[in-house]
N, C-alpha and C positions, 0 to 999 in steps of 0.2 A: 551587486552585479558580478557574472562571470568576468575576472582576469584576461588579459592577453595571453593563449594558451601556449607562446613562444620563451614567457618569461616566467608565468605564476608555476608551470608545471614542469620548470627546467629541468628536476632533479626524476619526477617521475618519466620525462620522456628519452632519459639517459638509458633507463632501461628498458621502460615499452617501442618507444619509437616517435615518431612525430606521428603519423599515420595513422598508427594505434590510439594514440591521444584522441584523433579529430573523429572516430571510431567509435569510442567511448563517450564525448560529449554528444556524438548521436543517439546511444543508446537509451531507454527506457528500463527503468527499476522499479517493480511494485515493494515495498518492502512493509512486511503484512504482521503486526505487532512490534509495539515500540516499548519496550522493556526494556530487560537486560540485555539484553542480542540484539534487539530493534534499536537502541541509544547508536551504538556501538556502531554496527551496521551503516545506518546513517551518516554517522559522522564522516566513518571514512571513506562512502561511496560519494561521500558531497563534497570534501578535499581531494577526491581522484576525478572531481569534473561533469559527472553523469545527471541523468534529469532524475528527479526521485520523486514517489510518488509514496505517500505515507500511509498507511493504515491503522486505525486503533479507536476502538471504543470508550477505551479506559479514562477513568482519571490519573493523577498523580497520589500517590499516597506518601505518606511519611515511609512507611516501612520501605519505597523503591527508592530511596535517597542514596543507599550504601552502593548501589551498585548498575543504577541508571542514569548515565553520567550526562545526559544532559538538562541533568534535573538538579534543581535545587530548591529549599524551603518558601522561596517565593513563588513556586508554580504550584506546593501543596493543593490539589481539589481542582487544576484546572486540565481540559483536555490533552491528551500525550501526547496526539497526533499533533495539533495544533502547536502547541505547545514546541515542542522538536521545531517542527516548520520555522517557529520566531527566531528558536535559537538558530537555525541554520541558514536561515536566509541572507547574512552578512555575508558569507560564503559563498553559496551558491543560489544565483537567482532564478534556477529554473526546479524548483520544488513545490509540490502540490503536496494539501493532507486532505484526508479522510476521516471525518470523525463519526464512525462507520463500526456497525459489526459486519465481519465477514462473512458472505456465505454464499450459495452458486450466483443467487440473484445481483449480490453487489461484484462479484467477479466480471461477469458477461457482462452487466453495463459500463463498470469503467475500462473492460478492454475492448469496449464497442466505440467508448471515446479517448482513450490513449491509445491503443495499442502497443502494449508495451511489451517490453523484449524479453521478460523474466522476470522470477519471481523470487525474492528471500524471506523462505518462512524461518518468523523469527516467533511464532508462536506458541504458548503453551499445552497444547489440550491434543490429542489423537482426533477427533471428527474435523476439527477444522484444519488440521492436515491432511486427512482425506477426502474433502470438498475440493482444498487445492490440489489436489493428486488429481481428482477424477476431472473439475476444470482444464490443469495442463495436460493430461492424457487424451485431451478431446481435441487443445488448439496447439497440441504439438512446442507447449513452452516447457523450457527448461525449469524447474526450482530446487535452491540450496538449504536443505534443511539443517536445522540447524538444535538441538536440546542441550540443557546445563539442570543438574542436578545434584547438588551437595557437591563433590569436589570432585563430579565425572562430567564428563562432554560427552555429545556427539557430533556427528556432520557427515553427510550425503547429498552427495549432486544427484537429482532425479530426474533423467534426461526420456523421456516420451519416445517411444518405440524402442528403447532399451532396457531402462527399468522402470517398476513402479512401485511407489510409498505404498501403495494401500496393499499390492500381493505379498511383499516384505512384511508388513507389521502388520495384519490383516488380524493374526493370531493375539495378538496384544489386545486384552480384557480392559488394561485401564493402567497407564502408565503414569512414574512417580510425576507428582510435581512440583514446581520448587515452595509454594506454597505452603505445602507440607511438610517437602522434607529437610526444606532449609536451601541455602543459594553462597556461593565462596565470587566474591567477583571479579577475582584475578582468572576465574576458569569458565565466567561468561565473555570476559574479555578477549580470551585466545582463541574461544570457539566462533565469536564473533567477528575476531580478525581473518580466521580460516573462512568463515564462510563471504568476508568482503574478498579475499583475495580468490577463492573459486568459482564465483560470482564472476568478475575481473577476465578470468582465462577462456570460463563458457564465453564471454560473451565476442572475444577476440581470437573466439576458434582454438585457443592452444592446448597444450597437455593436460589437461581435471584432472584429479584424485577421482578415478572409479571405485575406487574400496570404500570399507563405508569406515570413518576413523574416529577412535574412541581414546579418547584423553581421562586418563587420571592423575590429577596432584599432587595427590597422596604422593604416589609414586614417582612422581613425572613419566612418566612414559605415553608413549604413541601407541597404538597398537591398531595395524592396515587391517581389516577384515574382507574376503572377499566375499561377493554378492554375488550370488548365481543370475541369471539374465529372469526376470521376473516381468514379462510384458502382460500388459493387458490385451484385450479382446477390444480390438483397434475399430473393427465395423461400429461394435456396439457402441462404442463413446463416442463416433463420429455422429450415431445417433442420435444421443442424447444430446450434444451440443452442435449440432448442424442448425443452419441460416435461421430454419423455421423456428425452431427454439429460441433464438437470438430477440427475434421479430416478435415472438410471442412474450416475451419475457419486458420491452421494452413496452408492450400492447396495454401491460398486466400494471406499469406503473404509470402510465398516462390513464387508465381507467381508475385510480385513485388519487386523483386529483379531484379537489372537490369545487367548484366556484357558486357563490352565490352572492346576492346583492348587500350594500355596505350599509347599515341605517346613519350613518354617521356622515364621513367627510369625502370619503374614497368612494366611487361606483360602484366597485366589484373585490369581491373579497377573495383569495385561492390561498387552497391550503394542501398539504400532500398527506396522506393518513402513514407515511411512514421515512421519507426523505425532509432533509432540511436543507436549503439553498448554503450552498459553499460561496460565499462571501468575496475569499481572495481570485476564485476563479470568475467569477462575475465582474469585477472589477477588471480584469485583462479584456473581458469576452466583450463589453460595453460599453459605452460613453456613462462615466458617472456623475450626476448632478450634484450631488450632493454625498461626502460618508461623515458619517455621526458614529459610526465605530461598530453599536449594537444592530446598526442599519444602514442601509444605502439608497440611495434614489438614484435608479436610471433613465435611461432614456431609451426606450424600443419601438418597434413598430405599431405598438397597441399604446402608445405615450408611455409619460413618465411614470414606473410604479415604484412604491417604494418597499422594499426588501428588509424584511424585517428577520433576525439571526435565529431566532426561534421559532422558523416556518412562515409566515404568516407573510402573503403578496397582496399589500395594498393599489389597486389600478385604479388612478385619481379619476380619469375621461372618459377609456374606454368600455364602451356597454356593448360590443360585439362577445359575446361568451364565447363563442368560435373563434375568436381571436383572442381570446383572454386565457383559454384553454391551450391553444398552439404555443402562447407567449412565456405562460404557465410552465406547460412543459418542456421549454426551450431552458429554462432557470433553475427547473427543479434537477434536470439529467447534464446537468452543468459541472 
């Protein structure tokens, strides 16, 4: 559970303010790769109070151990996002994960159901920074980008109608990765600290770093770069992501949903040909009958069905497919 925010955040509201504090527990975090920068990230937007909303496909590997700190040899092979979440929920009890690849499709839905305030990409790859580019160019959100490679950093704040990630690096064929060229984690650590704390000031209106800032080790040094005003073509992204897009995009995963009849125990079978039902967000959303860990039994308006972690909606009663279908897709966009 969230602390009393007059006692647990004494030390940070000496400097923000009391205000700021209540500010900041209102805000919304997507934070989209949970790595070295997404560990990080994490941790300390979840000790500064804020709701967070995780993202990540991946597993855990042995090799992310040196430097994805909220990992250890017992999470070895299991999912990051989830994973982060457990660790972090002693902390802070308003966190959600994703165990999700990213991409326009999974943007517009979960900010059709959080609506969140920003975005910190903590990701590795150029296209899935300019999905999130061309996403927040559309709904007008901020995001802090963030890179680490061998003993260099970077970090830019990408604020919609003033710059944009994709006209800046547009030119960029295929940037290092740490995969490749190797990873120092004292230099994912500070670029991840810069991007919680600029993060922190967007979101509380204050002075950002407009430059785009590039950390070497080696060296120690800082070095401010400026950024010529790089905006996009505002009509045309309002285009692409306007209401009907939204509507359409939400249309496109309730049409695969599949239901058909159980020969077994359950009446009705529903399955999603590409989403998997989020477990800990269902358990707030519903009345639970029953959780067995791998699964859970609810209680809805089509009766009790039982939710199984690997897809699969068992409906014990109901034989309305038009209600099993509605109920369905009530669980899967969950």
């Amino acid at each position: 559970m969230l602390m009393n925010t007059s006692f647990d955040f004494a030390k940070q509201i000496k400097v923000i303010g009391q205000e700021n504090q209540k500010k900041l527990e209102n805000k919304k975090v997507l934070v989209i790769g949970i790595g070295a920068l997404g560990t990080v990230v994490s941790d300390l937007l979840a000790r500064a109070g804020m709701q967070l909303l995780l993202a990540d496909f991946d597993i855990v590997d042995r090799s992310n151990l040196p430097r994805q700190i909220l990992f250890d040899q017992n999470d070895i092979n299991k999912p990051k996002a989830e994973t982060a979440f457990n660790k972090l929920k002693g902390l802070n009890n308003k966190i959600k994960f994703y165990n999700e690849k990213v991409d326009s499709l999974f943007l517009n839905r979960i900010f059709l159901k959080e609506n969140f305030n920003i975005i910190v990409d903590c990701t590795d790859n150029l296209q899935t920074r300019f999905i999130i580019d061309d996403f927040c160019q559309g709904k007008n959100i901020p995001f802090v980008y963030g890179a680490v490679v061998g003993s260099k950093g970077m970090l830019f704040n990408v604020i919609p109608r003033k710059t944009s990630f994709r006209n800046i690096f547009n030119h960029v064929e295929k940037g290092e990765v740490c995969s490749e060229e190797g990873i120092l984690n004292s230099v994912s650590a500070t670029i991840a600290s810069l991007q919680a704390g600029e993060c922190i000031k967007i979101l509380l209106e204050q002075n950002y770093c407009k430059d785009l800032i590039y950390f070497n080790l080696s060296t120690n040094t800082f070095n401010y770069i400026k950024i010529n005003k790089s905006v996009r073509n505002v009509n045309e992204i309002n285009l692409k992501y306007s209401s009907k897009t939204e509507k359409e995009i939400k249309e496109k995963y309730i049409s695969e949903i599949i239901v058909r009849p159980c020969k077994t125990k359950a009446s009705y079978i529903a399955n999603h040909k590409s989403l998997k039902p989020n477990l800990q967000v269902l358990k707030e959303k519903y009345e639970v009958v029953m959780d067995a860990g791998i699964l859970i039994v609810l209680k809805t308006k089509g009766g009790e069905v039982i939710v199984q972690k690997y897809g699969e909606l068992l409906f014990k009663t109901c034989t309305d497919e038009k209600l099993i279908k509605e109920v369905a897709t009530d669980i899967f966009l969950s």
